[in-house]
C-alpha positions as CSV (number, residue, x, y, z in Angstrom):
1,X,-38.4,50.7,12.8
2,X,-39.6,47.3,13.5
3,X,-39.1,47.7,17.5
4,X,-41.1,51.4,17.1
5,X,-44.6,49.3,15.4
6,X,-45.0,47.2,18.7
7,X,-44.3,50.0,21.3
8,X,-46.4,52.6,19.3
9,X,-49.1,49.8,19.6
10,X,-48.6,49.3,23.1
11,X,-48.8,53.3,23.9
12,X,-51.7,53.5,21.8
13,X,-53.4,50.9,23.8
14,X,-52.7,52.6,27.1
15,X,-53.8,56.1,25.8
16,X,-57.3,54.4,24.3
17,X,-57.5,52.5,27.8
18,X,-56.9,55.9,29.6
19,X,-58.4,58.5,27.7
20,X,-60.5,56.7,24.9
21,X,-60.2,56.2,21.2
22,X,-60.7,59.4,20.0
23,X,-57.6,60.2,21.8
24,X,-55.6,57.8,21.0
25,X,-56.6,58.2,17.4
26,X,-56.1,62.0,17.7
27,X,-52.6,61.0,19.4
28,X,-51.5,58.8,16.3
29,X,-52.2,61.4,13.9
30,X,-50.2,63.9,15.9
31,X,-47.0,61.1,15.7
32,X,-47.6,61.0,11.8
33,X,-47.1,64.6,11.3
34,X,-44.6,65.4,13.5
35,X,-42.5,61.9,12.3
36,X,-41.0,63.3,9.4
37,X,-39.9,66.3,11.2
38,X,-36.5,64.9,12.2
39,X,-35.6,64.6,8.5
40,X,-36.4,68.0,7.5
41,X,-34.2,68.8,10.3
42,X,-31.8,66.8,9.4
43,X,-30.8,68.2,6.0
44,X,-31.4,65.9,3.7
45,X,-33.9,67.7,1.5
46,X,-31.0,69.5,0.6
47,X,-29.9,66.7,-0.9
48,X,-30.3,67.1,-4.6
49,X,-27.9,64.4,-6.0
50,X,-26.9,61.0,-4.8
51,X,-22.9,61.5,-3.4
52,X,-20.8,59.3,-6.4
53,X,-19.9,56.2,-5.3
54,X,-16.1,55.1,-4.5
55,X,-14.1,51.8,-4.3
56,X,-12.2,51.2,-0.7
């Protein structure tokens, strides 16, 4: 996560230098929709109970 905050700055730079702020703005709301998708995907809302927890 901490590497994704500087290169989602550095894209949204080039997209407002390239196509203006509206689109780079319109651009960043698109990446917080579709972020969460992978998760949804992923199963885990499926999840209904934390998995008990056991010694090695």
């Amino acid at each position: 996560m901490l590497l994704g905050l500087p290169l989602d700055a550095l894209i949204g730079s080039v997209i407002a230098e390239n196509f203006g702020l509206r689109a780079a703005l319109f651009a960043g709301s698109i990446g917080i929709i579709l972020g969460p998708l992978p998760l949804l995907v992923s199963g885990i809302a499926r999840v209904h109970a934390q998995p008990a927890h056991t010694e090695c």
